[in-house]
N, C-alpha and C positions, 0 to 999 in steps of 0.2 A: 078165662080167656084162652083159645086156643091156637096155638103156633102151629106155625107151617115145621112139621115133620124136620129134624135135623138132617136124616139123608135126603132128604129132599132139597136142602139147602144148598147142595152142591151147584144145583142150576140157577136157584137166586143168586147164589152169589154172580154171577154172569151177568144179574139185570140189575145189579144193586148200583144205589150210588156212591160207591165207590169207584168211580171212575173219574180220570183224567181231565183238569180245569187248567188251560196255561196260556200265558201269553203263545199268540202264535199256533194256530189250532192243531191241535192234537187228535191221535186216535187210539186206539186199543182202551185197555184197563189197566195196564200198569202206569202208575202215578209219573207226573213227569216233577221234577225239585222246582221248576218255574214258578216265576209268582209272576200276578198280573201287575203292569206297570199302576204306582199310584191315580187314583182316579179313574181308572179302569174298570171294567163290569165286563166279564164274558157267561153267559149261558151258555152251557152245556144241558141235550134233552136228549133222552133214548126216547124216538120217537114208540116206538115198539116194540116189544122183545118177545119172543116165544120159545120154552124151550121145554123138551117131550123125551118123559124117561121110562120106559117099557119097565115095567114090574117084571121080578125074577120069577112068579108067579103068575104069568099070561095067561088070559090075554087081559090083568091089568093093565092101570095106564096112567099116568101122571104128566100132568101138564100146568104150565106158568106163563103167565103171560102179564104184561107191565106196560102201562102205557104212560106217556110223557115222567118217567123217571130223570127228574131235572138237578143239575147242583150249579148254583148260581156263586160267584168270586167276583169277590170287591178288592183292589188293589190299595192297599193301606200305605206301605211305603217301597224302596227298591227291592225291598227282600222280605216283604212279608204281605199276605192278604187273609181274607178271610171267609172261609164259605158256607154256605146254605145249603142244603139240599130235603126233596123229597121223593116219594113214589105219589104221582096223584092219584093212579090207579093202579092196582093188583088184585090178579085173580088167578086162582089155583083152584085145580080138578083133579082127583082121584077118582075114574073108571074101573069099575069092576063087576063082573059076568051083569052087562049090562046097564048096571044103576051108576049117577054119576052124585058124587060131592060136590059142591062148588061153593067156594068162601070167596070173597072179593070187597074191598075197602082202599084205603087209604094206608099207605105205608110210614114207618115210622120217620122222625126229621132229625137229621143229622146237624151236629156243628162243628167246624174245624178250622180253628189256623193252621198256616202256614208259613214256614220259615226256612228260606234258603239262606242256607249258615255256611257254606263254601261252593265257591266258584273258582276254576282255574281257567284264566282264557286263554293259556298255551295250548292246552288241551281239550278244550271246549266241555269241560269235565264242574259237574254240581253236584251238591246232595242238600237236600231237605228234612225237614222235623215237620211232622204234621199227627197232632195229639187229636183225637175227636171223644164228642162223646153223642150218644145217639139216644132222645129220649119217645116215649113210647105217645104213639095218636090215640089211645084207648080204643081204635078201630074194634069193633066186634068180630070182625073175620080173620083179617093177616095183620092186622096191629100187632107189634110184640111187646107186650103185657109188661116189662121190663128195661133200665136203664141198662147199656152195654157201653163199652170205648174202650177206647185203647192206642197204639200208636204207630205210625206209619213212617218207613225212612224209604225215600226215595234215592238213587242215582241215574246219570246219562252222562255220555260222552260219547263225540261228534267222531266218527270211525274213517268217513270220508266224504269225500261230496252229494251231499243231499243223503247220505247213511247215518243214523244217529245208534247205535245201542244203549238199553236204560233195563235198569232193575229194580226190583225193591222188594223190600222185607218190612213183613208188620205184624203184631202182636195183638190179639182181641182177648176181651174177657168178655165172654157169651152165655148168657143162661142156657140152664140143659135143658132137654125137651117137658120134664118133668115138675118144672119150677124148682128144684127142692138147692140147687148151688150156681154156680158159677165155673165153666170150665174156661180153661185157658185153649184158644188156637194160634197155630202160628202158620202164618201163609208169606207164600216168597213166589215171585213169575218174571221172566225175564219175556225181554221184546225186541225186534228190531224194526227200524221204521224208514222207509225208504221213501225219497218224493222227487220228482221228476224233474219238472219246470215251475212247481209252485202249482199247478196246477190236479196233476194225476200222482197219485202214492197208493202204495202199500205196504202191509204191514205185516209179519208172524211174532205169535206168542206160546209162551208156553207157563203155566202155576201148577202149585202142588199146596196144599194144607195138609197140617197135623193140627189133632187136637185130642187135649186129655180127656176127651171124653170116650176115647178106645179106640183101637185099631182100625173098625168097622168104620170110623170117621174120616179117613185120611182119601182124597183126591183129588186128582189132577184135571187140568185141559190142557189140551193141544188146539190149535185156529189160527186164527186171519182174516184181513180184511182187504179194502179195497176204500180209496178216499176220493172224492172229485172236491174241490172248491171251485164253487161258482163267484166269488171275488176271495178278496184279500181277506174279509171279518165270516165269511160264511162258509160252511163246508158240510158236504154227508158223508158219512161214515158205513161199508157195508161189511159186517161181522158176522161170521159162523166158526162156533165152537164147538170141538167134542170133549164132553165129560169123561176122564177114565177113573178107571177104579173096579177092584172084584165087585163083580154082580150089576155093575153100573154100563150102562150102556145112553146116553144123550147124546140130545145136539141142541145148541143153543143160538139161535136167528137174533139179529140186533140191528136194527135202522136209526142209527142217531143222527143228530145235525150239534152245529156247534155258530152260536151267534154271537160275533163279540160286539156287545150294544155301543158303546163309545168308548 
C-alpha cells in the first residue's frame, strides 16, 4: 500500500480533517474547546483544497487536491460531543520532466470525542481534551495502510469585541513512510479570529510541527482567511496558506462551508 510521501504531508495536513467543528461557526484549523450543544449536528466540508509544492529539483512538481473533506459533530451533552469525519476524495501528483503520477481514492476516517473540561466565564476562557484515533479505508492509492491517533488540547479566550484568540497543542503517533515503526509528531498553531457584525470576519494563523522522524520533518505555515455567513447556521470560509520550511516552498487554497443541520 502506498502512502503519500511524508514531506509531502506538510500540505495534507492543510486539507486534512483536522479542522475546527463548534457550536457557532468557526474558521481556520486550529481546534476551537467548543462542543455542540446536545442534540445538535453541525457539518463541517472543505469544499476544495489545492495545494502545489515546486520540488527542489525543478521543474518537478507536486500537487493535492481534496474534495468535500467533511467532519461531522453530534452534541452528546453540555461539554462533550462526538465526531466523524472523512476525505471523500483525494488526489495527489508528482510531475517530473514531463511524465505525471497520479493516486486518488478515498481518504482515511477519523473518530473523536470531545470534552470541554474548563470554562471560565469572566474571561470567556476554555480548554478541551479531544483523543482520536484514525483508522485506515484500505484505499489502493492515498488510503493510509495504517491505524494512527493521538491527542488534541485545544484553548480560546474572548480578547475583545468580536476578537477571540485560541491555540492548541497535540500529539500524533504516525507511521513512517517506510512501514517499519511509529514516529511521534508534535504540532502547536495559534490563531486569531475576528468578526464584524456576525456577518463578515477574518482570520490569521500561524503552526509549526516536530516530529522524530528528523529534522528534515519539521514545518510551518503562515495564512488567513476571509468568512461570509449567509444566515446564522451557514457560512464560507476563504483560506490561503503558505507552507515554510528549508527546501519547502507551498501554498495551500481551501473553500470550505460550515452547515449547522439543527
Amino acid at each position: 500500500m502506498k502512502r503519500v510521501p511524508r514531506s509531502n504531508r506538510a500540505i495534507l495536513g492543510m486539507i486534512s480533517i483536522m479542522a475546527a467543528c463548534v457550536t457557532g461557526l468557526h474558521a481556520q484549523v486550529t481546534e476551537s474547546p467548543q462542543t455542540i450543544e446536545p442534540g445538535g449536528v453541525l457539518m463541517r466540508m472543505d469544499a476544495i483544497s489545492l495545494g502545489i509544492r515546486p520540488d527542489t529539483a525543478a521543474p518537478n512538481q507536486y500537487k493535492a487536491l481534496a474534495l468535500g473533506t467533511t467532519l461531522v459533530s453530534a452534541g452528546i451533552t453540555d461539554s462533550v460531543d462526538f465526531e466523524l469525519g472523512t476525505q471523500l476524495f483525494l488526489r495527489d501528483t508528482f510531475s517530473t520532466t514531463g511524465t505525471d503520477q497520479t493516486q486518488n481514492g478515498i481518504g482515511d476516517v477519523i473518530l473523536r470525542p470531545k470534552w470541554t473540561f474548563w470554562k471560565d466565564p469572566s474571561s470567556g476562557q476554555e480548554a478541551a481534551i479531544i483523543p482520536y484515533v484514525m483508522l485506515p479505508t484500505h484505499s489502493s492509492a492515498v488510503g493510509n495502510n495504517s491505524v494512527e491517533g493521538g491527542v488534541i488540547l485545544p484553548w480560546s479566550r474572548d480578547v475583545a469585541a468580536g476578537l477571540k484568540a485560541e491555540a492548541m497543542v497535540e500529539w500524533d503517533e504516525l507511521r513512517n513512510v517506510s512501514n517499519t515503526r511509529y514516529d511521534t509528531r508534535w504540532y502547536g498553531s495559534a490563531a486569531v479570529q475576528w468578526n464584524s457584525d456576525g456577518r463578515f470576519g477574518a482570520y490569521a494563523e500561524t503552526t509549526l510541527s516536530l516530529s522524530t522522524e528528523g529534522s528534515s520533518s519539521a514545518a510551518g505555515t503562515i495564512g488567513g482567511g476571509v468568512t461570509f455567513s449567509l444566515s446564522r447556521n451557514f457560512q464560507w470560509d476563504l483560506e490561503a496558506s503558505r507552507v515554510l520550511g528549508p527546501g519547502r516552498s507551498a501554498w495551500t487554497e481551501t473553500l470550505r462551508f460550515r452547515w449547522k443541520i439543527f
